[in-house]
C-alpha positions as CSV (number, residue, x, y, z in Angstrom):
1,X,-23.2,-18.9,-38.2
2,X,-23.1,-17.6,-42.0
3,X,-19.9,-15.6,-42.8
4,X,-20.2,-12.5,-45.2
5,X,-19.0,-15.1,-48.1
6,X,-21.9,-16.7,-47.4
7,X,-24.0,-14.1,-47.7
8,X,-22.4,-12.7,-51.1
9,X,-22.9,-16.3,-52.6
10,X,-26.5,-16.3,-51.9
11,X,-27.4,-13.4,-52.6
12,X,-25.7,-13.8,-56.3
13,X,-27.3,-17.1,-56.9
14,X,-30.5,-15.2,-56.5
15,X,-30.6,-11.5,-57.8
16,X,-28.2,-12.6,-60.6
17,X,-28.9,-15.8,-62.1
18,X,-32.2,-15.5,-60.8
19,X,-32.6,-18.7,-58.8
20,X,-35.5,-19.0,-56.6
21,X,-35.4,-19.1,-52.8
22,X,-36.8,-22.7,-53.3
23,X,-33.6,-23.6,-55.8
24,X,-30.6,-22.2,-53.7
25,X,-32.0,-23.9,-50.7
26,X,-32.0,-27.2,-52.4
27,X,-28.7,-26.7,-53.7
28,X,-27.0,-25.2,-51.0
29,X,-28.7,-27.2,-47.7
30,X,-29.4,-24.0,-46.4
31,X,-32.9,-23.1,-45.2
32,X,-35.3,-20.7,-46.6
33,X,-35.5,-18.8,-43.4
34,X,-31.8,-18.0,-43.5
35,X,-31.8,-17.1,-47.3
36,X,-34.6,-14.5,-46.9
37,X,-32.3,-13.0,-44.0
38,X,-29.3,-13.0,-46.5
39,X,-31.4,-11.4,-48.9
40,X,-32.6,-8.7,-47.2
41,X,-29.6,-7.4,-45.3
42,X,-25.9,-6.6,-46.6
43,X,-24.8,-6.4,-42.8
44,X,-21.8,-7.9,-41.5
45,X,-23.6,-11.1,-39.7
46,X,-22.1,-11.2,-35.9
47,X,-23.5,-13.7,-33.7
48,X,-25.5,-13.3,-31.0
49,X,-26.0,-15.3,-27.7
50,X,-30.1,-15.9,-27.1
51,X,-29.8,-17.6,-23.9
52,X,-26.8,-16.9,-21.0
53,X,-24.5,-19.7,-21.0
54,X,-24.2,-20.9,-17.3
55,X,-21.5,-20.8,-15.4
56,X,-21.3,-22.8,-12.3
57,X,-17.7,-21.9,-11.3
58,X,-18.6,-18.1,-10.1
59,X,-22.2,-18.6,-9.6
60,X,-21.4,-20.5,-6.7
61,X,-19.5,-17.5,-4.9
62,X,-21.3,-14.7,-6.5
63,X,-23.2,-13.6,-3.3
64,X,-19.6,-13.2,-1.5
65,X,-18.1,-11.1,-3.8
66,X,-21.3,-9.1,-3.8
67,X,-21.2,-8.7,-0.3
68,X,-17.3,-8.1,0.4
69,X,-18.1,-5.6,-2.7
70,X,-20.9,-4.0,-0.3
71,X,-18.6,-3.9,2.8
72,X,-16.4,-2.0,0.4
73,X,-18.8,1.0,0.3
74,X,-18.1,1.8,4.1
75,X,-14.3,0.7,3.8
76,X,-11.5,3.8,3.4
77,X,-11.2,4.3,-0.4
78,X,-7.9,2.9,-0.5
79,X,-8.2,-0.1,1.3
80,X,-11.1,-1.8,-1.0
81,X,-10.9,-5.0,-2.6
82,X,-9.3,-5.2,-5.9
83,X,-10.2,-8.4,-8.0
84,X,-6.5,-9.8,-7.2
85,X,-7.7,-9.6,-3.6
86,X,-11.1,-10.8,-4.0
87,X,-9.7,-14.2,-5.8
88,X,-6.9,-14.5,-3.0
89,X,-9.5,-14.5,-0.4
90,X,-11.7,-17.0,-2.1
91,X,-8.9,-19.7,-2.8
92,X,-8.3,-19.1,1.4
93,X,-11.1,-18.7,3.1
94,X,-14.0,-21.0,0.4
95,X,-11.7,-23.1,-1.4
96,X,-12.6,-21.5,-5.0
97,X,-11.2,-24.0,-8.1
98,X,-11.9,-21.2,-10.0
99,X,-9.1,-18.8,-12.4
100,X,-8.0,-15.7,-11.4
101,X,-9.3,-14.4,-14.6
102,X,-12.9,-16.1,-13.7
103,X,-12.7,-13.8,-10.3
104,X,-11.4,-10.4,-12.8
105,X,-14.3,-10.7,-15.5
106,X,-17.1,-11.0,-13.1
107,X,-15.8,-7.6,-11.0
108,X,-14.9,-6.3,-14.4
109,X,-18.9,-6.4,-15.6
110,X,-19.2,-5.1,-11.8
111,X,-16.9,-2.4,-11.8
112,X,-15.2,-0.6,-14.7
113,X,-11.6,0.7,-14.0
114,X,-9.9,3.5,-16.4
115,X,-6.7,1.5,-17.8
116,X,-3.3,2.7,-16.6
117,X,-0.3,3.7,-18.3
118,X,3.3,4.2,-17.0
119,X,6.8,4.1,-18.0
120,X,9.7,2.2,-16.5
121,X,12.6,2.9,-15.1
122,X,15.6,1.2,-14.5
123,X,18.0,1.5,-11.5
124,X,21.6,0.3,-10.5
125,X,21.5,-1.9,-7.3
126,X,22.3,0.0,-4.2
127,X,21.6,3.2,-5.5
128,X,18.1,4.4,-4.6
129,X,15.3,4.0,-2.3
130,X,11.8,5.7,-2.1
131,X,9.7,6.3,1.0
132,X,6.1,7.6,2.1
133,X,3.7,7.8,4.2
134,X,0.1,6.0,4.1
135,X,-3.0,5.7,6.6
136,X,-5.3,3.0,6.8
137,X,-7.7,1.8,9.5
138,X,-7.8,-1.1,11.6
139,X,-9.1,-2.5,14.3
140,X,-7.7,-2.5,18.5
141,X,-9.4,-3.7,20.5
142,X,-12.4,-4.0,18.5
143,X,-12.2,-0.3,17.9
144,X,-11.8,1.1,14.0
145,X,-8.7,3.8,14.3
146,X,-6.3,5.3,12.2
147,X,-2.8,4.5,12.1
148,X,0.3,5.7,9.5
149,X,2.1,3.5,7.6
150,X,6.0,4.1,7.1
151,X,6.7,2.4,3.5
152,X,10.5,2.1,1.9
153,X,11.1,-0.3,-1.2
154,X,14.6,-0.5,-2.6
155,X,14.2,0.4,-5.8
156,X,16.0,-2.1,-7.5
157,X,15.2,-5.2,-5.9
158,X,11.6,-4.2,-4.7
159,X,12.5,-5.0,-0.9
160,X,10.2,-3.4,1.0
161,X,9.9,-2.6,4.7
162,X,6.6,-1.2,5.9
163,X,5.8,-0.8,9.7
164,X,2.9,1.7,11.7
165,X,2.9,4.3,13.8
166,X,-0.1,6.5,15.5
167,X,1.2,9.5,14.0
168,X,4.0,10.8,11.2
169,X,5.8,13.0,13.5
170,X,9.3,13.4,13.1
171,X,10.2,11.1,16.2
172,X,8.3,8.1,14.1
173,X,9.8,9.2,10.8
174,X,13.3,9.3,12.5
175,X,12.4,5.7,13.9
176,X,10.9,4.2,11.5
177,X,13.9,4.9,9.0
178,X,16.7,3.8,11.7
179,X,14.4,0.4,12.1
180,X,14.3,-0.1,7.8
181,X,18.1,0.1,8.1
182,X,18.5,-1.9,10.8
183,X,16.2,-4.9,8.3
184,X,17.7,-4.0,5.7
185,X,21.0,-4.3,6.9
186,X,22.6,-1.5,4.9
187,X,21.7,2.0,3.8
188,X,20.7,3.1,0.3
189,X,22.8,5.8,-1.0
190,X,19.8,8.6,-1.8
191,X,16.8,8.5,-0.5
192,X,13.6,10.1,-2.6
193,X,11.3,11.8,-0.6
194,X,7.5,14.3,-0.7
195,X,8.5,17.8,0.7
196,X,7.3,16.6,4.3
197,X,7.4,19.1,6.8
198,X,9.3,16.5,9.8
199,X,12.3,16.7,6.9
200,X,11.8,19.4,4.9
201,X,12.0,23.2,6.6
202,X,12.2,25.4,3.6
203,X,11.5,24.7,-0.2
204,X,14.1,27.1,-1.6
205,X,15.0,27.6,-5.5
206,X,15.1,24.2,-7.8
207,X,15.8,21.4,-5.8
208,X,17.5,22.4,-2.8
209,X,15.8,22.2,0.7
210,X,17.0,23.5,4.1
211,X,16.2,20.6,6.1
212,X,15.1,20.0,9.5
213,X,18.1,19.8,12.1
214,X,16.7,16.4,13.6
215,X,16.6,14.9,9.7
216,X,19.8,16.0,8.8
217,X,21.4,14.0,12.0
218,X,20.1,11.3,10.6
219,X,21.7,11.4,7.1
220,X,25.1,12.4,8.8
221,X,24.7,9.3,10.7
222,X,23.7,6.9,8.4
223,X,25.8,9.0,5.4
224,X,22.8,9.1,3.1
225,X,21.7,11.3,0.8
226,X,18.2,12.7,0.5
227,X,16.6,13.9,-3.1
228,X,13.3,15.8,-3.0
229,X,10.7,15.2,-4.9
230,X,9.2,18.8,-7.1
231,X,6.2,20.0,-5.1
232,X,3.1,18.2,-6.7
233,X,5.4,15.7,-8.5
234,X,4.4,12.5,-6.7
235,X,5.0,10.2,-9.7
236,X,8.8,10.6,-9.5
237,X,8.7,8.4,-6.6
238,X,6.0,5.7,-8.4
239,X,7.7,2.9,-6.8
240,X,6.7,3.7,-3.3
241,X,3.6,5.2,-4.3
242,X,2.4,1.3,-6.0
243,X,3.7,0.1,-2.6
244,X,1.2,2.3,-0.6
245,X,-1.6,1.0,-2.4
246,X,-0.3,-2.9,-2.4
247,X,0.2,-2.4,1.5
248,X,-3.5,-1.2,1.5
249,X,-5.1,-3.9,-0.9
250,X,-2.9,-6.9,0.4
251,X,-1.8,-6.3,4.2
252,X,-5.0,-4.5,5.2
253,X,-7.7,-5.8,3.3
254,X,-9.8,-6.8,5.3
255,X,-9.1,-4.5,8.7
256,X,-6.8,-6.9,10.4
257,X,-7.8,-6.8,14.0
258,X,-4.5,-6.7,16.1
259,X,-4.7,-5.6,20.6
260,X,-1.4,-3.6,19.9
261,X,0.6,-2.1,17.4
262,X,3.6,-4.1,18.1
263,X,1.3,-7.3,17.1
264,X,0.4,-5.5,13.9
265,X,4.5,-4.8,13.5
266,X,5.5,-8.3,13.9
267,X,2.9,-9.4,11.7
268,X,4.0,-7.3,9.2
269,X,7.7,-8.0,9.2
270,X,6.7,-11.3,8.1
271,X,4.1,-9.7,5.2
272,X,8.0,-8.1,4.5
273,X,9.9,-11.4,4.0
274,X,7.6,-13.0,2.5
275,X,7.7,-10.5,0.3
276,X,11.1,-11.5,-1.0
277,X,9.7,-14.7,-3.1
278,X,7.4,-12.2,-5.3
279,X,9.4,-12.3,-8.6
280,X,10.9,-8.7,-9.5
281,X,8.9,-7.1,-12.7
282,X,10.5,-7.5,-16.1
283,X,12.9,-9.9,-14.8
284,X,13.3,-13.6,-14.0
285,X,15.1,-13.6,-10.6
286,X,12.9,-13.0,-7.1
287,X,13.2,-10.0,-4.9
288,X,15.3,-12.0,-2.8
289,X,17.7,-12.8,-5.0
290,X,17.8,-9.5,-6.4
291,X,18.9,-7.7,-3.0
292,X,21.5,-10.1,-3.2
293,X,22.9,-7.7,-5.3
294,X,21.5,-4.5,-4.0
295,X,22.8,-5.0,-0.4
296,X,26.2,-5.7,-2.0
297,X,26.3,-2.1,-3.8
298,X,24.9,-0.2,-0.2
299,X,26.4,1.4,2.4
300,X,27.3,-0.2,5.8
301,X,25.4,0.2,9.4
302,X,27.3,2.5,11.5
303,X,28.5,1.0,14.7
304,X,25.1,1.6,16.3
305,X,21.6,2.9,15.7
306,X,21.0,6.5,15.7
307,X,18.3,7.3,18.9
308,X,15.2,9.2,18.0
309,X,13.8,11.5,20.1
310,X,12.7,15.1,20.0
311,X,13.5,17.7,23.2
312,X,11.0,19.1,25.0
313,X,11.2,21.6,27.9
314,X,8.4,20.7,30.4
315,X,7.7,22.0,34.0
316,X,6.3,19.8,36.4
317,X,3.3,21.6,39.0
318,X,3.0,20.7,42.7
319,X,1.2,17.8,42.2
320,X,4.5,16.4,40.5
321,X,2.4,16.5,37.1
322,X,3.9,16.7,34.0
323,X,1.7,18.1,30.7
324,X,2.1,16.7,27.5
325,X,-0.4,16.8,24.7
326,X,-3.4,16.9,27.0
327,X,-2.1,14.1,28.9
328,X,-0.8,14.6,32.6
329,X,2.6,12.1,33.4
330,X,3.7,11.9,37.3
331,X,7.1,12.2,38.1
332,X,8.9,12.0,42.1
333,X,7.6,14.0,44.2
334,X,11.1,15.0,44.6
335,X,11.1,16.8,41.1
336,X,7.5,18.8,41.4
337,X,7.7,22.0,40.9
338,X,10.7,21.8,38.6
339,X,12.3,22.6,35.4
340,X,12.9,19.7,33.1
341,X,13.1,17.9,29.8
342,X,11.2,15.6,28.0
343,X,12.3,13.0,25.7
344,X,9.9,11.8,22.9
345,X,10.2,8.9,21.0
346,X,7.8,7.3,18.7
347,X,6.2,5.2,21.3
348,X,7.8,6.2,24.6
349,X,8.7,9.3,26.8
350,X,11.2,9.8,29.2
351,X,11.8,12.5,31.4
352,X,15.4,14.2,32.6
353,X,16.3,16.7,34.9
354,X,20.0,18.0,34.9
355,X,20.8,15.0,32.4
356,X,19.3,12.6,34.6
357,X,17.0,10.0,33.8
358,X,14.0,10.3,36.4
359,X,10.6,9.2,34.7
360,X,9.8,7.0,31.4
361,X,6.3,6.7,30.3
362,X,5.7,3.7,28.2
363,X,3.1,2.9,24.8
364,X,2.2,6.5,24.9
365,X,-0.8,7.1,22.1
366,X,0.0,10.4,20.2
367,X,-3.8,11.2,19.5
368,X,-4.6,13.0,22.8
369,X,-7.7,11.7,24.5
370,X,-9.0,9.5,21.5
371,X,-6.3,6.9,22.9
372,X,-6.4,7.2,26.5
373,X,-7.6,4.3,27.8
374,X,-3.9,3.0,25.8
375,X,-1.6,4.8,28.0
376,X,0.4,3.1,31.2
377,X,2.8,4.8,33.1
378,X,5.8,3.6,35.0
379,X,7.8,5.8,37.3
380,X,12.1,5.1,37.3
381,X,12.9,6.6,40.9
């Protein structure tokens, strides 16, 4: 292709010495076809493709991207395939020789995404950790349902711990904190938290909170502290927030299909040491190697694990029944009729009367009758 110098050259040989279209292509070897074009215009020449080079490398899985990019339209928003995931799955499941950048230009010309800007921030190891909540759907039992996602990263190292609960109640927040702790093996000394209503009670002036009784026992146990995000601040706890979405895109993309949600936790511890080879951004040393450090700088385990559990006063009926979120428990017929307390933990009940153990109820499903073919009783006598 002619550059502009071209052009110029040509154009000079003929408006201002006067040479004929004839001449300049004899002396030049260009043709006469391409000197009438350099005549006419005084446009910048840029080159244009006439016929689509092929490319036999994507063309080979272009109907599987379209159709996992199809499936994507009924997926959750967040839990769509990015074109990270897209290549991942193609190198696993098809073999794909194909780059990674192959994979991003085709979903690019599919898909255009606004560009993103952020700032870092740097943190001293030990110091901080963020957590939050997510939701994403999978499949028990062959049946889509909705489960929450507990998500802490360290915010130094990136070490994450991510497990799921069927609800965010303060039992599973509670548990799914003393659990982190308990992989982590140490405590972060401040904790950055959303305004959630299982820790937080009362927003009062600036940034101090009267938290929930329950949430407090846990930082006295574990000597944490806990720093609050400003309502509607969500960015100033981005670390978490980018773990949300990774725990989406990678871990649940597509609907991992799991009979229980302790298979789904196990499988996910794994996802979480795995995680430890990714390398830590701006830095040349893995996530591993980096809580190394980070574990060094945190505070020790107490002598054992805090036990989380909420109290509830129940009353059993004649039928030694006891109600609890639409869902009827039995107890000894011994205790029917009677004043007692219930226990609930994230997963379990158990029932006391006087301070006595007398019933637990075991995988209890906190979504009321949508789950009810999940729940199994056993009765401690």
């Amino acid at each position: 292709m002619l550059q502009m110098a071209n052009y110029e050259f040509i154009r000079k040989q003929h408006f201002v010495l006067g040479k004929s279209i004839r001449q300049v292509s004899r002396e030049t070897g260009y043709s006469r076809q391409v000197i009438r074009k350099a005549l006419t215009t005084t446009e910048i020449p840029v080159y244009k493709l006439s016929k689509l080079k092929p490319k036999p490398v994507i063309e080979s899985v272009q109907s599987i991207i379209l159709e996992w990019l199809r499936q994507d339209e009924q997926a959750p928003p967040k839990q769509r395939h990015t074109a990270k995931r897209i290549f991942q799955r193609l190198v696993e499941e098809y073999g794909f020789t194909g780059g990674e950048s192959t994979v991003r230009r085709y979903v690019r010309q599919l898909r255009v995404s606004p560009p993103k800007a952020y700032v870092p921030l740097e943190f001293p190891p030990g110091k901080f950790a963020q957590f939050d909540w997510g939701e994403v759907d999978i499949l028990l039992f062959g049946k889509q349902v909705t489960v929450q996602v507990f998500c802490l990263r360290c915010t130094y190292s990136r070490k994450i711990f991510v497990q799921t609960f069927f609800h965010q109640k303060q039992e599973a927040l509670l548990q799914g904190h003393v659990n982190a702790f308990e992989f982590l093996g140490a405590v972060p000394h401040t904790i950055v938290y959303d305004n959630l209503k299982t820790a937080v009670k009362k927003i009062l002036e600036g940034k101090n909170r009267e938290e929930q009784e329950r949430f407090t026992q846990l930082r006295a146990h574990y000597l944490f502290e806990s720093y609050f995000c400003e309502p509607a601040k969500g960015n100033q706890k981005g670390q978490v927030g980018n773990l949300v979405k990774m725990v989406k895109q990678q871990f649940f993309t597509p609907m991992p299909s799991v009979a229980s949600l302790n298979e789904l936790n196990d499988w996910l511890l794994q996802k979480c040491l795995s995680y430890e080879d990714t390398r830590v951004p701006r830095s040349t040393i893995t996530v591993g190697e980096a809580f190394i450090q980070d574990k060094e700088c945190m505070l020790p385990l107490p002598s054992h694990p805090l036990e989380c559990y909420r109290m509830i006063p129940v009353k059993s009926n004649s039928l030694s029944l006891v109600t609890f979120e639409q869902n009827a428990y039995s107890v000894p017929v011994s205790y029917a009729s009677k004043e007692l307390v219930c226990r609930v933990y994230a997963d379990d009940l158990a029932i006391y009367h006087n301070g006595e153990l007398i019933a637990t109820i075991n995988d209890v499903s906190k979504k009321g009758k949508r789950y009810s073919t999940m729940i199994t009783t056993s009765i401690s006598y």
